[in-house]
C-alpha positions as CSV (number, residue, x, y, z in Angstrom):
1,X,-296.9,36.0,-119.2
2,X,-293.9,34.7,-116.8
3,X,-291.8,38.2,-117.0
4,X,-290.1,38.2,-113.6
5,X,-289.7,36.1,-111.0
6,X,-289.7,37.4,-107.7
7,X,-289.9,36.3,-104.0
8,X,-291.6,38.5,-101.4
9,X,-289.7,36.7,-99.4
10,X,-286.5,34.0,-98.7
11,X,-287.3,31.1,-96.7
12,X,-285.0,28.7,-94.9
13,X,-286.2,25.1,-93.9
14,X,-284.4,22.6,-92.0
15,X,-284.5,19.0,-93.2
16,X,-286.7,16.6,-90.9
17,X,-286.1,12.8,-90.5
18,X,-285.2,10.7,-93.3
19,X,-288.4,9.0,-95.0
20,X,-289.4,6.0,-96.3
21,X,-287.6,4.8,-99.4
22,X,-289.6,3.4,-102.2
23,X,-288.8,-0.4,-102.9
24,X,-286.4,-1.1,-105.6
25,X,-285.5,2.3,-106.0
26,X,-281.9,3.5,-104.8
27,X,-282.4,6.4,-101.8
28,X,-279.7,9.0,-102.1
29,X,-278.9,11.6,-99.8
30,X,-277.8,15.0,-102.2
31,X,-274.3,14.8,-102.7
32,X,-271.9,16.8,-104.5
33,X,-270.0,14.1,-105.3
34,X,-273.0,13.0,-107.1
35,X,-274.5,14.4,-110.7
36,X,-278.5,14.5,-111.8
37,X,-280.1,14.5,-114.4
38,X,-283.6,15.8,-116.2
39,X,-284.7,16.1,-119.4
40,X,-286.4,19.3,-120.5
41,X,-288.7,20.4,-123.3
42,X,-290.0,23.2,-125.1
43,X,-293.6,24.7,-124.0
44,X,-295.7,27.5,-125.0
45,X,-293.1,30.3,-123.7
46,X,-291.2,28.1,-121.3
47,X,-289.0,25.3,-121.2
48,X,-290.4,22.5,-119.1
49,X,-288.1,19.9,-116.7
50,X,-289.6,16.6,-116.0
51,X,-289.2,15.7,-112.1
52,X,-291.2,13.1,-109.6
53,X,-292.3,13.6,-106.2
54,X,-293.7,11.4,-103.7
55,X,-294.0,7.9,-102.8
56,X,-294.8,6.4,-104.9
57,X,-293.2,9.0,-107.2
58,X,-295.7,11.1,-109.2
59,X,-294.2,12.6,-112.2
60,X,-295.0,16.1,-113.1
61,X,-293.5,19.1,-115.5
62,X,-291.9,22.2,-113.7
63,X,-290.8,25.6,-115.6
64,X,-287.1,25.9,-115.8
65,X,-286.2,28.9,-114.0
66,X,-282.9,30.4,-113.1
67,X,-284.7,33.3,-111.5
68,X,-286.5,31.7,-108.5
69,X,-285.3,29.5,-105.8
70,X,-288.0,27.5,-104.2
71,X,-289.8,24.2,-105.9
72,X,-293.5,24.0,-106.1
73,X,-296.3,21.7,-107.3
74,X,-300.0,22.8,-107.4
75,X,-301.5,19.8,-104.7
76,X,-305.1,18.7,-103.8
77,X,-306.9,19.9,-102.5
78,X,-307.0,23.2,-104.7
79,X,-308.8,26.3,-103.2
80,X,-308.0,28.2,-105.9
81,X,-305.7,26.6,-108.9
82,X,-305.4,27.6,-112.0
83,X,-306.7,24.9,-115.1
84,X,-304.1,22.2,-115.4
85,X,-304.2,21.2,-118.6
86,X,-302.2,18.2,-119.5
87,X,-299.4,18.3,-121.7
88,X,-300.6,17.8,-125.7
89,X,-299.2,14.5,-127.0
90,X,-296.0,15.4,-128.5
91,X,-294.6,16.5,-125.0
92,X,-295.9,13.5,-123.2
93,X,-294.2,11.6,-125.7
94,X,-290.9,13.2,-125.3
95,X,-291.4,13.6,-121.6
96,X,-291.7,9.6,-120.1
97,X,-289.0,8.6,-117.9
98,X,-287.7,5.2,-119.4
99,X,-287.8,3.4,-115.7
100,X,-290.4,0.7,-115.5
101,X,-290.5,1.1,-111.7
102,X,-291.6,4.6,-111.7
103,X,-294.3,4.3,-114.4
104,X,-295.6,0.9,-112.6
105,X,-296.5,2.7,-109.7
106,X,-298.4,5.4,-111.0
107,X,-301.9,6.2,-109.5
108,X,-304.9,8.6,-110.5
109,X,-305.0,11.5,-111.8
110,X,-303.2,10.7,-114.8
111,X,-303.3,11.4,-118.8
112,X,-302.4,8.5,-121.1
113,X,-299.6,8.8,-124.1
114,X,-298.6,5.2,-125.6
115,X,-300.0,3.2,-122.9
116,X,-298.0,5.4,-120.5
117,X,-299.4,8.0,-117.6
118,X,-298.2,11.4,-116.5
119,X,-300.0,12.5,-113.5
120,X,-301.7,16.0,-113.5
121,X,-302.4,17.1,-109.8
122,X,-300.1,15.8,-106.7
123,X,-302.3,14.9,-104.5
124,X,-299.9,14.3,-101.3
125,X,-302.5,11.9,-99.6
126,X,-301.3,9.3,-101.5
127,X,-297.6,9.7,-100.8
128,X,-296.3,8.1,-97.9
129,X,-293.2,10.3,-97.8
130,X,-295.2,13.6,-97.4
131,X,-294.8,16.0,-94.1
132,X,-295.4,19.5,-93.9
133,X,-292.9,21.8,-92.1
134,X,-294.4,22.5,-88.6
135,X,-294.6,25.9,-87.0
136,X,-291.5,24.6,-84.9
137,X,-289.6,24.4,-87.9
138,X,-286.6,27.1,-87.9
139,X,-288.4,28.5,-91.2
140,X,-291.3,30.0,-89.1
141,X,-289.4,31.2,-86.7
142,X,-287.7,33.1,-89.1
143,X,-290.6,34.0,-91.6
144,X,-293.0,36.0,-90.2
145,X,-296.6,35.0,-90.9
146,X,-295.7,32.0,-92.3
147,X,-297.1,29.6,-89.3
148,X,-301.1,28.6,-89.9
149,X,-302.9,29.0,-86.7
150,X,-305.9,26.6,-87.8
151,X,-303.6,23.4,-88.4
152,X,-299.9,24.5,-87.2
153,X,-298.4,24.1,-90.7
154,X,-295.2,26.1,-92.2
155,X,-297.0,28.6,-95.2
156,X,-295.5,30.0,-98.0
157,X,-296.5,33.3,-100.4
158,X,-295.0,34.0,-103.6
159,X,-295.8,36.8,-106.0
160,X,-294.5,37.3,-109.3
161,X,-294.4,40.5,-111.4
162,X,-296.8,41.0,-114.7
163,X,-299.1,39.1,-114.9
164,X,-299.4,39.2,-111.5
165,X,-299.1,35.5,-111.0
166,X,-298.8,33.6,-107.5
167,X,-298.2,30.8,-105.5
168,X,-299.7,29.8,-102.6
169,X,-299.3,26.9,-100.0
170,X,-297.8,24.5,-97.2
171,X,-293.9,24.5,-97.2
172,X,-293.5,20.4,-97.5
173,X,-291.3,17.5,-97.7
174,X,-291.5,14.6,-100.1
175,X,-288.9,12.4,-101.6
176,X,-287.8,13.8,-104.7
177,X,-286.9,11.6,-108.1
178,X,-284.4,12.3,-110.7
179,X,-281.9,10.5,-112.7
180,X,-278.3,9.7,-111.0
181,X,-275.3,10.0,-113.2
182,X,-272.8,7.4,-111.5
183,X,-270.6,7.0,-114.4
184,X,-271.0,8.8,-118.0
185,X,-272.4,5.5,-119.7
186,X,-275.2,4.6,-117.0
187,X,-277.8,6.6,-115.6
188,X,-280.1,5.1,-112.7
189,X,-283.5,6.8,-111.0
190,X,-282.8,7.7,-107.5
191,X,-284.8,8.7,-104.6
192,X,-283.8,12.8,-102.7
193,X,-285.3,11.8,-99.4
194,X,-287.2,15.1,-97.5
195,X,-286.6,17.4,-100.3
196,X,-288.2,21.2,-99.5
197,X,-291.0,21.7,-102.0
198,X,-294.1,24.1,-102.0
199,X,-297.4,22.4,-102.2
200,X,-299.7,24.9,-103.8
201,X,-303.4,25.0,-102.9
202,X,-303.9,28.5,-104.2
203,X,-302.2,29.7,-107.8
204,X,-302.8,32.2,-110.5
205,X,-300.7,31.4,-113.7
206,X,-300.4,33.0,-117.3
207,X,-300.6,31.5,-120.6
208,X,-297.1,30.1,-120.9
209,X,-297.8,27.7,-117.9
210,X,-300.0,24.8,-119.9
211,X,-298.7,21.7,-118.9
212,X,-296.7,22.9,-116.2
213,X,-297.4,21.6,-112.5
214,X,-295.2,24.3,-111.1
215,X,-291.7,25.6,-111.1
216,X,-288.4,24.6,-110.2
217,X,-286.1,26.9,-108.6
218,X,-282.3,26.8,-109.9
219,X,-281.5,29.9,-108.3
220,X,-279.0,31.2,-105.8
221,X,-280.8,30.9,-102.4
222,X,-281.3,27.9,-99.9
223,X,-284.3,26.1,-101.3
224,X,-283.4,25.8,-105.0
225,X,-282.7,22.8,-106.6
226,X,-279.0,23.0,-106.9
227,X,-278.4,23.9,-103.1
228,X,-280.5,20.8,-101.8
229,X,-278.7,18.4,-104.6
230,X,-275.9,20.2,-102.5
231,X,-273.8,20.8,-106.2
232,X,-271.8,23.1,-107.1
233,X,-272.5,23.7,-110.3
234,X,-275.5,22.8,-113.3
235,X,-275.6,23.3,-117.0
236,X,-278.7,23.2,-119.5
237,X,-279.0,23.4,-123.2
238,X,-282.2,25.0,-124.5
239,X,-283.5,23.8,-127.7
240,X,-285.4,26.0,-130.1
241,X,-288.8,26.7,-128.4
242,X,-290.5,26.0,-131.6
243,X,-289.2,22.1,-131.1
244,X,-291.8,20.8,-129.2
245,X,-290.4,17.1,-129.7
246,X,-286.7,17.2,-128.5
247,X,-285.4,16.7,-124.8
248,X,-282.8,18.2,-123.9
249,X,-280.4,17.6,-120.8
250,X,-280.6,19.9,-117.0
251,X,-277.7,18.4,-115.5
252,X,-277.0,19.2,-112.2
253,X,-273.5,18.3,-110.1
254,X,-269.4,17.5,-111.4
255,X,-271.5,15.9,-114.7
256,X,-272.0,19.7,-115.9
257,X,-268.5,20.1,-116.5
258,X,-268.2,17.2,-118.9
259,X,-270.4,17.9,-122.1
260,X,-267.2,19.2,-124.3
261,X,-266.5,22.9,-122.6
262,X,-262.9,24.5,-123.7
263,X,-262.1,27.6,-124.8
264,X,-261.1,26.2,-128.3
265,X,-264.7,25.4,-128.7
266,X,-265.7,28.8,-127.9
267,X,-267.0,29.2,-124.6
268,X,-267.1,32.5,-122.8
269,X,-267.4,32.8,-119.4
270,X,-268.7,36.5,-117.1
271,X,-268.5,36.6,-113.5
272,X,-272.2,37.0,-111.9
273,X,-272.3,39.8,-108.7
274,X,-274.6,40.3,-105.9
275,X,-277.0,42.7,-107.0
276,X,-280.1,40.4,-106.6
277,X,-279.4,37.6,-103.7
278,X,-281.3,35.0,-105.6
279,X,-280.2,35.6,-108.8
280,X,-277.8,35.7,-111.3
281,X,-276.8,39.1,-112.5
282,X,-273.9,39.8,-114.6
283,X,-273.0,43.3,-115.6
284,X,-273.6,44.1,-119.5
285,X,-271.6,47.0,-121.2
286,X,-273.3,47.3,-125.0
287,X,-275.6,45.7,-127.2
288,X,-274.7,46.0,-130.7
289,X,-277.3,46.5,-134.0
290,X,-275.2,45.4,-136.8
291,X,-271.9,47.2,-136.3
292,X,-273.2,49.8,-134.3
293,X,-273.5,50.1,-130.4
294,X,-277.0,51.3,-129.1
295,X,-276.3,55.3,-128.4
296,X,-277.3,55.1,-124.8
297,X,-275.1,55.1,-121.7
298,X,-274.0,52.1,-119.9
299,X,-276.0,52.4,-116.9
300,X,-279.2,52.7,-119.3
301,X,-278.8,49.2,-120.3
302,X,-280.1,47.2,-117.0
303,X,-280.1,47.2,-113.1
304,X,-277.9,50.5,-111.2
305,X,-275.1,48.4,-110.1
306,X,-273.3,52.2,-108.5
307,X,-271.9,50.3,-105.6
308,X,-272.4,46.9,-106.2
309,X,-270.0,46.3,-109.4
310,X,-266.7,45.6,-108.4
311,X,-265.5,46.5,-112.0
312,X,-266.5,50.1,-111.6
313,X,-266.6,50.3,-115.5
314,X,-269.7,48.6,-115.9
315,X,-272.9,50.3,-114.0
316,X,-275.3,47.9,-115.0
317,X,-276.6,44.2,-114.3
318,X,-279.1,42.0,-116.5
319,X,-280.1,39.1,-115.3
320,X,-279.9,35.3,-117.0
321,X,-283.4,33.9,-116.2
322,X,-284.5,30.6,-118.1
323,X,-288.1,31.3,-117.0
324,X,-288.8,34.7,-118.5
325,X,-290.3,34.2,-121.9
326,X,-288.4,37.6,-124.1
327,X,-285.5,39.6,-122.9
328,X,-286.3,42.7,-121.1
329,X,-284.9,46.2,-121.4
330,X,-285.2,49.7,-119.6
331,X,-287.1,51.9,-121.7
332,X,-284.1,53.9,-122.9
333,X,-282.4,51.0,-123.7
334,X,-285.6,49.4,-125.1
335,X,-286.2,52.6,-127.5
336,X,-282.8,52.6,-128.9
337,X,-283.0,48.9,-130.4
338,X,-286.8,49.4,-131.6
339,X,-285.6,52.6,-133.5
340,X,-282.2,50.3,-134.6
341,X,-284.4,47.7,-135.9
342,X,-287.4,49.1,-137.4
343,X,-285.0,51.5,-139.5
344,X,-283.4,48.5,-141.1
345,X,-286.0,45.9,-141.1
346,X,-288.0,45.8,-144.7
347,X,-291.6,44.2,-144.4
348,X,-295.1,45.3,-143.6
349,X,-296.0,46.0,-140.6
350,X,-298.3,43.5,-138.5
351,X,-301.6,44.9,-136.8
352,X,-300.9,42.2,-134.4
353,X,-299.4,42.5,-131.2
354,X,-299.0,38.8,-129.6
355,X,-297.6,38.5,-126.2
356,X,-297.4,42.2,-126.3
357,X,-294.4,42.4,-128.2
358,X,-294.0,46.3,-130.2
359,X,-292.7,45.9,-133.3
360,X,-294.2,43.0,-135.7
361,X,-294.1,42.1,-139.3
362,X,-297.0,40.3,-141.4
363,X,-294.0,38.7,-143.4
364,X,-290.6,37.7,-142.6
365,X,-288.3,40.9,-142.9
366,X,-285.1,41.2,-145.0
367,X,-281.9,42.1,-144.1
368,X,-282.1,41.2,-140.9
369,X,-279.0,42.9,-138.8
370,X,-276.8,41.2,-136.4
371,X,-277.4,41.6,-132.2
372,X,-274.6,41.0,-129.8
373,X,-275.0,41.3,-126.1
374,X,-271.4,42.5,-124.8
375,X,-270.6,41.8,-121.3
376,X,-267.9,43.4,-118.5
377,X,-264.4,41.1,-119.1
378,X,-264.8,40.5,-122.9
379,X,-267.6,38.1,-123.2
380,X,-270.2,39.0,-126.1
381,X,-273.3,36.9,-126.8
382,X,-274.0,37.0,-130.9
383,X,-277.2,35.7,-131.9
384,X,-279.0,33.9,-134.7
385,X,-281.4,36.2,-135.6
386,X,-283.6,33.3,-134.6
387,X,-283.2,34.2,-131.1
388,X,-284.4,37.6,-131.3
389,X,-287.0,37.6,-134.4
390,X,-289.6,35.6,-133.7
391,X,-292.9,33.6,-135.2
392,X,-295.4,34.1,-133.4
393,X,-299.4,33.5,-134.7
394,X,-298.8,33.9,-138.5
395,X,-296.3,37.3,-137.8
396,X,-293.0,37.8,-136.8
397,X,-292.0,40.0,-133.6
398,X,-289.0,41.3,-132.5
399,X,-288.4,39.1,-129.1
400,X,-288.2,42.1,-126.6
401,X,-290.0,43.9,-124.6
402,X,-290.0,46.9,-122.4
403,X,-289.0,46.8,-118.6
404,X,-291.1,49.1,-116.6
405,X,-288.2,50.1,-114.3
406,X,-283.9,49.3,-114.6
407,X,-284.6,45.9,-114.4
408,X,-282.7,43.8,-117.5
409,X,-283.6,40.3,-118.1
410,X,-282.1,38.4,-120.8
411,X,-284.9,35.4,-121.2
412,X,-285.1,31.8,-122.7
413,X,-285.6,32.8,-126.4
414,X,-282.4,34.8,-126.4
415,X,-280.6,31.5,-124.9
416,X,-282.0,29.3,-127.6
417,X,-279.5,26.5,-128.2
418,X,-277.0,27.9,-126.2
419,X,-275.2,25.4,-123.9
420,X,-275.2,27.5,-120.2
421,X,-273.2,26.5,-117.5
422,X,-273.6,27.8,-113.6
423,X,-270.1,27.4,-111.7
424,X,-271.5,28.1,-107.9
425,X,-268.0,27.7,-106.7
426,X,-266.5,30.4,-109.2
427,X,-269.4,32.6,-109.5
428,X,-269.3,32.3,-113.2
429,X,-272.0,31.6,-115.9
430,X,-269.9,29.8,-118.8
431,X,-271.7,29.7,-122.8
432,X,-271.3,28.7,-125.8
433,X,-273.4,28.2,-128.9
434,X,-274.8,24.5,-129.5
435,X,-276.8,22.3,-131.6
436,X,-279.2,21.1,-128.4
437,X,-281.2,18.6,-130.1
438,X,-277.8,16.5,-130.6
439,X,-277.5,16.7,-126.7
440,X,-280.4,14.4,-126.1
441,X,-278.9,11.8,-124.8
442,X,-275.7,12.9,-123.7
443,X,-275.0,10.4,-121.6
């Protein structure tokens, strides 16, 4: 399972020389003054963003993660990649891009849905646009043991907390493909040229990556998406992750700011802090069990922000992270809402334990109690109880589970059909609750 994503370390790559641009398809240099857009689904744990790479562009799945920053793609040849399988039908479905030039120039290693392909492994031999990032490139020179003495390429390494998943390859370039969102009525497929991407030839991966090829970093350093799109701010809308059908939007540039937001319509909005240079921590105050705040001290709730807050009321961050499965909490925190919840829940208890969750019902439980996340400045998250109790093989689980240290993740089940939006200029994460599957085609 995906828990926490975390660099060993940040990398920095200079763009090379523009590439080749793929007939009929408009190039774009990343603009701010531009918007993007891709559509995302629900997977087994994850939410999965449809993107291209290449030339001609390959299409491929990538986990939706707001706690990494660098793009990756497993690539041929594999030394050591983990089983690929391809999405199952109703994801494929859902997934196509609706441009005829990208799916007429498709190539092997594909799976079929409705007479159209959705290719499984990048294999970079067949792109035209592919380079790797030399060992003169400033990110060697800055990343130590990143330059391969046997071919001279730029190498990346990336390991993630439990279960101890990784990444491992050749820093890259290759001409990235999303949607362009030139005016609210028209969308148009346009090519990123020499866009930073790890090509992984060695990769470990847990059971909430089928159908993934890899992730894509939204977070806050130099190689995520956002910061090569050069925008300033990006907005998603999570569906339920039981809806395996819908698409919802990832929109990334001024196009964010337009799907409705006011504060008549109930958006909140919490300043995220520095605590973790990559991602985005916000500092949480309470969490509320009906009408009752957990009994355990502020800094028990998430990461020691002593020194870091500039609120100095608040001591303690949790981080929004679209590609951790369940929220995580310290164990004091953690103990106080299992004891809040199993005292008022009503059902028998399960003798399974899927995904390692703790506290799971054979049927559904009754008088389920509120749960309200309250944050530093007013903000408080309530959620459907669909957010936080679960179905999960024939039981039903409360969606948490224990953080082995201070760390505080609030994951992708507890952001179900919320609409989130990332202000990069402000520093501000914005919310507010939303019927997703309307937002399909927003524009």
């Amino acid at each position: 399972m995906l828990t926490r994503l975390f660099w060993l370390a940040v990398v920095t790559i200079a763009r090379s020389a523009s590439a080749s641009n793929l007939a009929g398809e408009t190039e774009h240099p990343a603009s701010e003054d531009r918007s993007y857009l891709a559509y995302v689904v629900a997977g087994d744990g994850q939410f999965l963003a449809t993107l291209a790479l290449g030339t001609p562009p390959s299409p491929f799945t990538a986990i939706l993660d707001t706690g990494s920053t660098l793009l990756w793609r497993q690539c041929l040849p594999c030394q050591l990649c983990y089983p690929q399988s391809p999405l199952p039908t109703p994801y494929q479905c859902a997934l196509q891009y609706d441009n005829k030039k990208l799916r007429s120039h498709q190539h092997k290693l594909t799976t079929h849905c409705n007479n159209s392909e959705i290719i499984v492994i990048f294999d970079p031999s067949q792109s035209c646009s592919y380079s790797t990032a030399s060992c003169s490139d400033p990110a060697c020179v800055s990343y130590p043991g990143s330059c391969s003495s046997d071919n001279g390429s730029c190498t990346y390494d990336i390991v993630y907390i439990a279960p101890l998943a990784y990444t491992r390859g050749v820093l890259s370039y290759d001409t990235l493909s999303l949607f362009c969102l030139s005016h609210p009525l028209h969308k148009q497929l346009v090519s990123i040229p020499q866009f930073a991407f790890g090509c992984s030839h060695s990769s470990k991966a847990p059971y909430n990556f089928v159908g993934a090829g890899g992730i894509v970093g939204l977070g806050r350093g130099p190689l995520s998406l956002p910061s090569q799109l050069n925008v300033t701010s990006f907005a998603y809308c999570l569906g339920s992750i039981h809806d395996t059908r819908s698409r919802t939007p990832l929109v990334l540039g001024a196009a964010a700011r337009r799907l409705g937001w006011s504060a008549a319509a109930g958006t909140q909005s919490i300043q995220f802090i520095d605590a973790i240079d990559y991602a985005y921590v916000v500092e949480i105050q309470a969490i509320s069990v009906g009408d009752r705040q957990l009994d355990v001290t502020s800094s028990s709730l998430g990461l020691n922000l002593t020194g870091l807050s500039a609120s100095h009321y608040a001591t303690a961050g949790i981080v929004f992270d679209s590609g951790t499965t369940f929220t995580h909490l310290p164990t004091p925190a953690f103990s106080a809402l299992y004891s809040a919840f199993s005292n008022a829940l009503s059902a028998p208890l399960a003798s399974a334990h899927p995904r390692n969750l703790s506290l799971c019902y054979q049927s559904y439980p009754v008088a389920v109690p509120s749960l309200s996340f309250h944050f530093y400045g007013g903000a408080s998250m309530h959620l459907p109880i669909a957010n936080y109790i679960i179905s999960i093989e024939g039981v039903f689980c409360l969606a948490f589970m224990e953080s082995p240290d201070d760390l505080a993740i609030l994951g992708n089940v507890q952001q179900q059909n919320y609409h989130v939006l990332y202000d990069l200029e402000t520093n501000t994460i914005s919310f507010k609750p939303a019927h997703c599957r309307s937002l399909q085609n927003p524009f």
